[in-house]
C-alpha positions in Angstrom: 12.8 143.1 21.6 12.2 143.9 25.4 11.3 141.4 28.1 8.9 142.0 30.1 9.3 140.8 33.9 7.5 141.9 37.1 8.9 144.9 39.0 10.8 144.3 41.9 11.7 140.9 40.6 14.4 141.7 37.6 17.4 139.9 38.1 20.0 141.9 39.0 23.5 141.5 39.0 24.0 144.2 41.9 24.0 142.3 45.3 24.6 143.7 49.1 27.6 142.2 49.0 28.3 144.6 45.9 27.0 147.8 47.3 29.2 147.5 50.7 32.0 146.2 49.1 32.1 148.3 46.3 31.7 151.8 48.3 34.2 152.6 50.4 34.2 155.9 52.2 36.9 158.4 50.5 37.9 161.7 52.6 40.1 164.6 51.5 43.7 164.5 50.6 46.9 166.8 51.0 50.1 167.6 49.0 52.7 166.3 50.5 56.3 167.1 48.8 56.0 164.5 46.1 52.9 163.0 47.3 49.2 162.9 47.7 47.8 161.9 51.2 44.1 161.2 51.5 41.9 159.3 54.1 39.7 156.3 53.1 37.6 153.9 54.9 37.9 150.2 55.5 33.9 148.9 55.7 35.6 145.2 56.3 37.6 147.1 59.8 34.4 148.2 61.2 34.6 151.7 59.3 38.1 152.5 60.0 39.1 155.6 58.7 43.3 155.6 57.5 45.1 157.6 55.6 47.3 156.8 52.3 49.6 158.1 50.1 51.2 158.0 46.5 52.8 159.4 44.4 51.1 162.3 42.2 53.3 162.6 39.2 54.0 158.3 38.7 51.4 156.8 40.6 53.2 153.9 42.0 51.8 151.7 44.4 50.0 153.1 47.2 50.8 152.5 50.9 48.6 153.1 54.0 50.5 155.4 56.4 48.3 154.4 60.0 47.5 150.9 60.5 44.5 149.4 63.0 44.1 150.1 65.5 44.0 153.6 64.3 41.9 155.1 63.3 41.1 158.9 61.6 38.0 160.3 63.2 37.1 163.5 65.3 34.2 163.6 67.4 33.8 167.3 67.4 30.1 168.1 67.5 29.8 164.3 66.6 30.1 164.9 63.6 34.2 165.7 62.9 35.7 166.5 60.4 39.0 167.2 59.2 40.7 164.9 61.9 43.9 165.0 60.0 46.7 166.8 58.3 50.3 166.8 57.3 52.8 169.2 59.1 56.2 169.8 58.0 59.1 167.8 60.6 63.0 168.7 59.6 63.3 167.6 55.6 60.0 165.6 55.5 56.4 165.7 56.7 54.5 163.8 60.2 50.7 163.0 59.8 49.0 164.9 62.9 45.9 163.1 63.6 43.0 162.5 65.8 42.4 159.1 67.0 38.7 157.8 67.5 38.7 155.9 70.7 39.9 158.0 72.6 39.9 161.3 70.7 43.8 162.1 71.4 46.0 164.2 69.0 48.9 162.0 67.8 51.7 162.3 65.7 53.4 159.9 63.2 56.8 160.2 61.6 57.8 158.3 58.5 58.7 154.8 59.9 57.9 155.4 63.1 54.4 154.2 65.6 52.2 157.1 66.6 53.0 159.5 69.6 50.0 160.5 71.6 50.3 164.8 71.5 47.1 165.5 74.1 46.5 163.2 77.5 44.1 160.8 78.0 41.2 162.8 79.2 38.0 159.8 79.8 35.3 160.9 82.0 33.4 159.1 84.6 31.5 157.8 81.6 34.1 156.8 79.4 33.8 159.1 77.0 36.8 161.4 76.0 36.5 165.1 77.5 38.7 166.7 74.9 38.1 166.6 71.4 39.6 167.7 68.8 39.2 168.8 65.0 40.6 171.2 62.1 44.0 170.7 62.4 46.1 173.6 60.9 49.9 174.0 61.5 51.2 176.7 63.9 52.8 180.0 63.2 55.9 178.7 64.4 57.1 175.0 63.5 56.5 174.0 67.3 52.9 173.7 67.5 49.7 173.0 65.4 46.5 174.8 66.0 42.9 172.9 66.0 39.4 173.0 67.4 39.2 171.7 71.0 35.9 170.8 72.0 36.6 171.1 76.0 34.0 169.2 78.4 35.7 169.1 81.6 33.9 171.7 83.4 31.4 173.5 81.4 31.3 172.7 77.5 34.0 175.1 75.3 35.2 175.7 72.3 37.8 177.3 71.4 40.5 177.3 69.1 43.7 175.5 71.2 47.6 175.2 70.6 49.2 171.7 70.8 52.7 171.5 70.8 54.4 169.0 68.8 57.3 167.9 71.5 53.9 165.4 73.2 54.5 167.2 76.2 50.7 168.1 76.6 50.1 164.5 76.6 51.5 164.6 80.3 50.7 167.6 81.1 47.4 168.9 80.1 48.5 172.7 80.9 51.0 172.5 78.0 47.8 173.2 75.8 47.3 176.6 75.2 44.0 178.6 74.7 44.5 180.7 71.6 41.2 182.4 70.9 38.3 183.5 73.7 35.9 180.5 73.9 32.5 180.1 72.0 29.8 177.5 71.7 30.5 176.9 68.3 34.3 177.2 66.5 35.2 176.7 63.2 38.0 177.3 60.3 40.9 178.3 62.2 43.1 180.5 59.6 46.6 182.0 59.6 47.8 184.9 57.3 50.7 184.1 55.5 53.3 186.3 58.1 51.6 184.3 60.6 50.4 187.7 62.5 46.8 187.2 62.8 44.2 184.5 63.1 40.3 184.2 61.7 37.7 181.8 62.5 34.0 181.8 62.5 31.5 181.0 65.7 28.0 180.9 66.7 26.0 180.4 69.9 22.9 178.8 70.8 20.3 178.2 69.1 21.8 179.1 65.6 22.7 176.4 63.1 26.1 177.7 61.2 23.7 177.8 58.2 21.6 180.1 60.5 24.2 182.8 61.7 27.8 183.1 62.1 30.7 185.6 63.1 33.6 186.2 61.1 36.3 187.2 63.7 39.5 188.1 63.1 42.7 188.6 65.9 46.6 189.7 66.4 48.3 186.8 67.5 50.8 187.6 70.2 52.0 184.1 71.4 49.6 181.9 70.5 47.2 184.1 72.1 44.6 185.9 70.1 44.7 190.0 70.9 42.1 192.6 69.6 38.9 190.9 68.9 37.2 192.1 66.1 34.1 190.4 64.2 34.1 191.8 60.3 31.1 189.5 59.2 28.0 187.7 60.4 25.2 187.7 62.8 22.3 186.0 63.9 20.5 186.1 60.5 23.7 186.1 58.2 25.8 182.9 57.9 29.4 183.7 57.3 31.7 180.5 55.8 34.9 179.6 54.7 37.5 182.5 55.4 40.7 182.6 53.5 43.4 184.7 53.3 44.5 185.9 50.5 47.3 188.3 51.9 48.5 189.9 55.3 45.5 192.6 55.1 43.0 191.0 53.1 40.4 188.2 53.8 38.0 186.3 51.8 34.7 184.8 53.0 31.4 183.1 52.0 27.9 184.9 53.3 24.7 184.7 52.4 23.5 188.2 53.2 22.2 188.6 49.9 20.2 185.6 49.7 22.4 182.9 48.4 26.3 181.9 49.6 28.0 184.4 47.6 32.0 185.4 48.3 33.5 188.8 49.9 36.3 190.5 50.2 37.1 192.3 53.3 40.4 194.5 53.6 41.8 195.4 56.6 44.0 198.1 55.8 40.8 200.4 54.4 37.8 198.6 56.4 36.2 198.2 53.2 34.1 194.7 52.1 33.0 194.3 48.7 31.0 191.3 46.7 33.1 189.2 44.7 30.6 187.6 42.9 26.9 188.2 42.8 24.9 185.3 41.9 21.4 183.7 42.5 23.7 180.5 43.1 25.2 178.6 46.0 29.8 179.3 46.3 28.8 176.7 49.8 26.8 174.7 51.3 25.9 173.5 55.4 28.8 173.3 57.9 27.8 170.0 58.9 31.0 168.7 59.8 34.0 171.3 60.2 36.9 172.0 58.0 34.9 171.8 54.9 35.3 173.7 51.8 34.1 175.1 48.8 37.0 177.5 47.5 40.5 177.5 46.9 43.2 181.0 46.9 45.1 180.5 43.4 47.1 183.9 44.2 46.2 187.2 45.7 43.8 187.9 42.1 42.0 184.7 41.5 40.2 181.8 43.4 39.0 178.9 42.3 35.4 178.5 42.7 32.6 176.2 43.0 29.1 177.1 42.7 25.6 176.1 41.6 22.1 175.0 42.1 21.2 171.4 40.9 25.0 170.3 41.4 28.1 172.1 41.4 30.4 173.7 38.9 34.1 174.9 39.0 35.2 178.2 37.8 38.3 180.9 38.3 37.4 183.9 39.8 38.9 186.8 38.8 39.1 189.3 42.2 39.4 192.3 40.8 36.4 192.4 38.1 34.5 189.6 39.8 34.2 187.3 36.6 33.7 183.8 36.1 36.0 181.6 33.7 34.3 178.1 34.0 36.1 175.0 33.8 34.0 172.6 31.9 34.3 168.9 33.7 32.0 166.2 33.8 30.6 165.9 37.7 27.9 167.0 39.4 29.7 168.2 42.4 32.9 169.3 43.0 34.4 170.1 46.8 38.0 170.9 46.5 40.5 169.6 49.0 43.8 170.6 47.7 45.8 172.9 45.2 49.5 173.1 44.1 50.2 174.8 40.6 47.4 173.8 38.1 47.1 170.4 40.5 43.6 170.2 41.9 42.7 167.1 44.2 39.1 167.4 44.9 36.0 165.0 45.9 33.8 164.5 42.8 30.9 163.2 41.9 30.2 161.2 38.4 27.3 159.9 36.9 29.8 157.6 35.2 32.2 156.2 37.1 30.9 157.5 41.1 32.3 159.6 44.4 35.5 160.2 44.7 39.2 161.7 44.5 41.0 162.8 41.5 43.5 164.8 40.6 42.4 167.3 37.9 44.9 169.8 35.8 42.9 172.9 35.8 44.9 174.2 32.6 44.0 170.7 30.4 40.9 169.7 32.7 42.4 166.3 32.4 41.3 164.5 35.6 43.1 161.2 37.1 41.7 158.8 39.4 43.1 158.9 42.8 40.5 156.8 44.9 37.0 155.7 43.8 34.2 154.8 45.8 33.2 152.4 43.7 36.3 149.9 43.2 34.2 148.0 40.7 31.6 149.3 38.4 29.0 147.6 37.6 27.7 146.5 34.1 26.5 150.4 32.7 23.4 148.2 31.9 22.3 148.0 34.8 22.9 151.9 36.1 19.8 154.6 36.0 20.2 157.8 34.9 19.5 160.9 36.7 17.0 163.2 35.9 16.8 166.5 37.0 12.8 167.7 37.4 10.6 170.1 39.5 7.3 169.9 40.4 4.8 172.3 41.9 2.8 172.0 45.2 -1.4 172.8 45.9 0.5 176.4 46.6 2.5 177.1 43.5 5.7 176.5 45.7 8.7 174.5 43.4 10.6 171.6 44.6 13.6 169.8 43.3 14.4 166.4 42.9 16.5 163.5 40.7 14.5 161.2 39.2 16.1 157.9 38.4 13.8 155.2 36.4 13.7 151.5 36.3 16.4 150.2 34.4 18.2 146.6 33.6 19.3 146.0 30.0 16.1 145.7 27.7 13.9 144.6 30.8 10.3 146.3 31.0 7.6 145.8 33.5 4.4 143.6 32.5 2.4 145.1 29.9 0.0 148.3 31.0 2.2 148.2 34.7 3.8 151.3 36.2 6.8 150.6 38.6 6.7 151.0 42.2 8.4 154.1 43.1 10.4 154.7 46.8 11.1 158.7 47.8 14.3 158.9 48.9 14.7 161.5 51.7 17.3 163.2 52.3 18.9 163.8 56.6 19.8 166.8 57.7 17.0 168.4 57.1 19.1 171.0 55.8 21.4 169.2 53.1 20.7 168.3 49.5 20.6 165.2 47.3 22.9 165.6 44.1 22.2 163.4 41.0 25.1 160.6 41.7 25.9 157.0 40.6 24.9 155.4 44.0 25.0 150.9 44.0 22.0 152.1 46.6 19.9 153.3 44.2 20.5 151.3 41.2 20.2 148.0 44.1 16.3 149.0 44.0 16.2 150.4 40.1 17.9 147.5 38.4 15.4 144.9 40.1 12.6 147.4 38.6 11.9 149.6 41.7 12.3 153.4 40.3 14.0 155.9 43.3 13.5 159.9 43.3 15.9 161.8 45.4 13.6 164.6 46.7 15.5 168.4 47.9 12.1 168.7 49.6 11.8 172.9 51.0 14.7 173.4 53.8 17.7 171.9 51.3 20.1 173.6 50.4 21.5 174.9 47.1 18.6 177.0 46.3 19.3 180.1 48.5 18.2 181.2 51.9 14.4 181.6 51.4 14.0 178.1 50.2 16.3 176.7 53.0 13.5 178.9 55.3 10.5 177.5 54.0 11.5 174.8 56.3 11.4 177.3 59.4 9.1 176.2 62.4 7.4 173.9 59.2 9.6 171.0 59.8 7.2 167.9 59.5 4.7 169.9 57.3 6.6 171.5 54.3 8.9 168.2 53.8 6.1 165.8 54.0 4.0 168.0 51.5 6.5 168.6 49.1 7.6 164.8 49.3 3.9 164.4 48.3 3.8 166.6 45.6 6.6 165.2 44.0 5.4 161.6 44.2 1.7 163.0 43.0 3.2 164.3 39.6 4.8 161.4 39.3 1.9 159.6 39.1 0.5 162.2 37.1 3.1 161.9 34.4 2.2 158.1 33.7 5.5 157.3 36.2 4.7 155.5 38.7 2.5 153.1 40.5 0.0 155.5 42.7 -1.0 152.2 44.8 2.9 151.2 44.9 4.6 154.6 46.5 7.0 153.9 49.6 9.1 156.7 51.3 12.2 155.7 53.0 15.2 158.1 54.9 17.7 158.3 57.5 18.1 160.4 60.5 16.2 163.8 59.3 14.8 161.7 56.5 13.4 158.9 58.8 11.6 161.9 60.7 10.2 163.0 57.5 9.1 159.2 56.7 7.4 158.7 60.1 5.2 162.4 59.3 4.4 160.9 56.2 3.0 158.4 57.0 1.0 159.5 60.1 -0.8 162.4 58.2 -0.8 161.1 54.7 -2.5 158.0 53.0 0.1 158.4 50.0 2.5 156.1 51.2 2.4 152.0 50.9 5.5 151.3 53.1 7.9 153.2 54.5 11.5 152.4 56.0 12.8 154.8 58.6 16.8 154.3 59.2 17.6 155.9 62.8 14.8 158.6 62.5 13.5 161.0 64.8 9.8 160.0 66.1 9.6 161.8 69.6 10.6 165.5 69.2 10.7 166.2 73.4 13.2 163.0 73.6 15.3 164.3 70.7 15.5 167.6 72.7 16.5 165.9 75.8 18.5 163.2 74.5 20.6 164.6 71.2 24.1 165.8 71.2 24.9 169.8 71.6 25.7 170.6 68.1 21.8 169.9 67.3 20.4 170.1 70.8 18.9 173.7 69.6 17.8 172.4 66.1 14.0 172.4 67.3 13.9 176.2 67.8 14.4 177.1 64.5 12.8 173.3 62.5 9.7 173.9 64.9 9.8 176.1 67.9 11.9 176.8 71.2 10.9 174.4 74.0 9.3 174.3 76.3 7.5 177.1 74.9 6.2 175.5 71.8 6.0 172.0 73.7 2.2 171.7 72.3 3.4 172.2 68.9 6.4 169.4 69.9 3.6 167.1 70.8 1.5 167.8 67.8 4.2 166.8 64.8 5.9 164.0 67.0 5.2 161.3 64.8 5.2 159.1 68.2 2.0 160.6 69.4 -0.1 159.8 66.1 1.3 156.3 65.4 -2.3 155.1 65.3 -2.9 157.1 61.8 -0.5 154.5 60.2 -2.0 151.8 58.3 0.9 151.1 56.1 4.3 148.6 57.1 7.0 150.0 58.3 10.4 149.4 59.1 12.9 150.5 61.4 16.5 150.2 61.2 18.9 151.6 64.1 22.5 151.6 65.6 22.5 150.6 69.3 25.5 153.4 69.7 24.1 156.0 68.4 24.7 159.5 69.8 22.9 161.6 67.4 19.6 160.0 67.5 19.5 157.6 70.3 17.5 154.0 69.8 15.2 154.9 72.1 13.6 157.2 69.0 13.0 154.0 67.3 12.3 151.4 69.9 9.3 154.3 71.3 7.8 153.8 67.3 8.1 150.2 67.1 6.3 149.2 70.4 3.7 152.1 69.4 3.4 149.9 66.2 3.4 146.3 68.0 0.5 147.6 70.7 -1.5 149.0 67.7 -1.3 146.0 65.7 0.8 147.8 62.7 2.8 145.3 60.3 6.3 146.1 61.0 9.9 145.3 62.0 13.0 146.3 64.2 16.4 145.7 63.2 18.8 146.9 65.9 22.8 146.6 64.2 25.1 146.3 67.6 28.3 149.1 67.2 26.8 150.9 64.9 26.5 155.0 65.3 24.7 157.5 63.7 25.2 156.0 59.8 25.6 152.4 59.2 29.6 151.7 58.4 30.3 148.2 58.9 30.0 146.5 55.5 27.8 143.2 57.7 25.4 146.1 58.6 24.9 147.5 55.4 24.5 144.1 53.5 22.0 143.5 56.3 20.2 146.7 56.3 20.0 146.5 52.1 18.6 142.8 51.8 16.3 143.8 54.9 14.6 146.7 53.1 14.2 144.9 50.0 13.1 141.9 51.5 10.7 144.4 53.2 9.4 145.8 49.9 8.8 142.3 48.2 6.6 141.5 51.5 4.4 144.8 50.8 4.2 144.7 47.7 4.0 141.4 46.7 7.1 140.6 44.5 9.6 137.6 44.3 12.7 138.8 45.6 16.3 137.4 45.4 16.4 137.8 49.3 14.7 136.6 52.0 11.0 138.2 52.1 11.2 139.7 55.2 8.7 138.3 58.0 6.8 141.4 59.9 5.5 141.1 63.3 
């Protein structure tokens, strides 16, 4: 017998509190001797990032290796990534890390307080003017390599040497330079006699999911020698290169269309296809030091790859075949290997994000850290549905489709359930089906989500990543229409009920939606782009040449700018909006949103500004993201006219 009760007013047992609790960010982890170390976040420290341990064969207690202050975060093209790693010291192991504040290198030895490694380098504004990122130990045990981002003259990158005795910290001419500086650097590697180095760059205005070089040096003391770039151009993205002996290195490129991995030997010259698929082996290099593969021995990897979600396989080098490993996630990004021991972020539809340890010859997998740290009653999770839908010009678009759902609860009789589009930032990233306390915070109070990879995500090759190209604010706001059309069409949802709500990329996407479509009832944009010629001006390096490939070089195309800025049509919205935005952030500064909402007040559009003090480009204090949750939802239940269990949110 089902109970019917009005959508968006089920009574949920998922609360804010729940959601920003209950996910805590979980990084990558290391093998250390005996031990697993990992980085996790602390939402109740302001979104510290730490790093813990354990033991991997008994478990045991776990103990946090870097207490607060500290705390693990590179600011390396503002985005970081890989701020940490563990380097062998004597008969044990020191945690080598970057410090947020002040962006430093330190070092940490068991028992010990944290030794700064770099100097104190604050400009006149305050900010640090060395950064660094991808930490990799040194050829010799004296030194660790990483990515410096350098800004004390002009802005450099290059790949640096830090010695370990913290005399750079005084003196800043103990660093060392090791390879020619680029814009762009990434994925410093060593081959195993410790004779030559690889990494990737690219220069203005190429995204790393644009075009790349694979280089690859002699290293004569600490010095790269002999130049050479075996990979990558302008129109070929090169990812991910691994060594798998002294001659011979593997890479990801997508010069056949999708991600695929090569094999490039030095001692012939020769490259050759691994693996030819119409699938994805990796995905954007949004924040360094990620990866997709791992080097088993000089004949095998171990492989992930996919469309919808990812899938982990063995790769046999020689003959190029696949030997799946069947597990139960939905993406896979593997962080560690020793033996048959894999540690690897994961995603579950049943139990969420996060790290486990998983045997590759049993496929048993153990819980290391969870996102989650309390599930939820199953009753009151969605489940994902993978569907495509078709656009006025045949074109196909992806997305996860996840339904009302508490217990035996139903909507009134004859009712279809208001639907929000989720969309995703970036642009150029994908939604993966997952078990998100977001989402089922809207779908178990009888508010359906669908996760849209609108044209421009990834995971479907090249030319759909391009369909995005100089479309951006077109293509994403038509396919996000399409997809909410057919679900109207299928009897889904509500056609006088659709909202559209997204962050960063996605909030840009919201704000074009709703100034050249009528589809949408509300729409929430989270620290979203509205003023394309302030975005340009204003935005960090990393993206500061976005625009010439999302929708044209400027000045050049500065009509076209002024066309798709949603800040110069704000008059074509007649639906509530709302704006959510961190006064700090870097990425897309508030100005982007406080432009929209006094557009909004002087037009006389329904609508609210919620600006969160400290917050960056994300929201990662848990106050914040309880605020931001029960502000949205309050937000629906004043558009759409439902009784809430928060607050219904007053707009100006």
């Amino acid at each position: 017998m089902r109970t019917h009760l009005p959508y968006g007013s089920w009574p949920s047992p998922i609360t804010a509190e729940h959601v920003a609790a209950g996910t805590t960010p979980v990084g990558g982890g290391v093998f250390v001797g005996d031990e697993l170390w990992w980085a996790e976040g602390r939402p109740a420290e302001g979104g510290r990032m730490t790093v813990l341990a354990r033991d991997v064969d008994s478990g045991g207690p776990t103990r946090e290796l870097l207490a607060a202050p500290f705390n693990v975060r590179s600011r390396v093209n503002e985005y970081g990534g890989a701020s940490w790693d563990a380097v062998e010291a004597g008969e044990g192991h020191r945690l080598v890390f970057v410090n947020f504040a002040d962006q430093r290198l330190y070092a940490l030895d068991a028992g010990g307080t944290p030794v700064p490694l770099t100097p104190v380098s604050a400009g006149a504004d305050g900010d640090p003017q060395l950064r660094f990122a991808e930490i990799i130990p040194g050829p010799t045990p004296g030194a660790v390599l990483a990515i410096c981002e350098d800004h004390r003259t002009e802005l450099r990158r290059y790949i640096a040497s830090i010695p370990l005795d913290g005399s750079a910290a005084e003196d800043p001419g103990a660093l060392g330079e090791v390879t020619p500086s680029s814009r762009f650097v990434a994925a410093p590697r060593l081959n195993p006699s410790g004779t030559r180095i690889s990494w990737i760059s690219w220069e203005h205005p190429q995204m790393p999911w644009d075009g790349t070089e694979l280089h690859v040096a002699d290293l004569v003391s600490l010095a790269a020698a002999n130049d050479t770039v075996l990979a990558g151009s302008t129109t070929e993205s090169v990812l991910q290169p691994e060594w798998l002996g002294d001659d011979e290195l593997v890479f990801v490129s997508d010069r056949s269309g999708w991600w695929n991995p090569y094999l490039h030997n030095l001692a012939t010259g020769t490259q050759r296809p691994l693996c030819e698929l119409a699938e994805e082996f990796a995905g954007p290099l949004w924040a360094v030091g990620q990866t997709w593969y791992k080097v088993i021995d000089a004949n095998t990897l171990l492989v992930t790859h996919g469309t919808h979600g990812t899938s982990l396989a063995r790769l046999d080098v020689p003959s190029g075949k696949l030997r799946q490993l069947v597990l139960p996630f939905t993406r896979i990004s593997p962080s560690a290997l020793k033996g048959n021991l894999l540690l690897a972020l994961t995603t579950s539809l049943v139990e969420g994000d996060g790290l486990r340890l998983i045997d590759l010859d049993t496929v048993k997998t153990t819980n290391i850290s969870l996102a989650l740290k309390e599930l939820p009653d199953p009753e009151a999770l969605p489940g994902a549905e993978a569907m495509e839908f078709t656009t006025a010009d045949g074109s196909r678009i992806y997305a996860h489709v996840y339904e009302p759902k508490l217990g035996n609860l139903a909507g009134p009789v004859g009712e279809k359930p208001p639907y929000v589009a989720f969309v995703h930032g970036g642009p150029t990233a994908q939604a993966f089906a997952q078990l998100s306390l977001s989402i089922a915070y809207y779908t178990s109070r009888g508010i359906g989500v669908v996760d849209v990879n609108y044209g421009g995500s990834t995971g479907f090759g090249r030319a759909y990543r391009e369909r995005l190209r100089g479309q951006w604010g077109v293509v994403d706001v038509q396919d996000t229409v399409a997809v909410l059309e057919g679900l109207v069409a299928a009897g889904m949802a509500d056609p006088k009920r659709l909202a559209i709500e997204g962050g960063s990329a996605g909030g840009w996407t919201v704000l074009s939606a709703l100034t050249t479509t009528k589809t949408f009832s509300a729409g929430i944009s989270r620290y979203g782009v509205s003023d394309l010629v302030g975005l340009v001006r204003d935005t960090h390096d990393f993206e500061s040449r976005y625009m010439d490939s999302l929708v044209g070089p400027y000045p050049e195309a500065a009509e076209l700018y002024a066309q798709r800025a949603p800040i110069n049509h704000v008059d074509a919205i007649s639906c509530p909006v709302l704006l959510l935005q961190g006064d700090q952030d870097k990425v897309v500064p508030p100005a982007q949103s406080q432009v929209v909402a006094d557009a909004l007040a002087a037009n006389g559009i329904p609508h609210a500004y919620v600006l969160y003090a400290g917050e960056q480009h994300g929201f990662r204090r848990a106050e914040t993201i309880i605020n931001a949750l029960e502000t949205s939802l309050g937000f629906y239940a004043a558009v759409f006219g439902f009784e809430a269990d928060v607050p219904v949110l007053e707009l100006s």
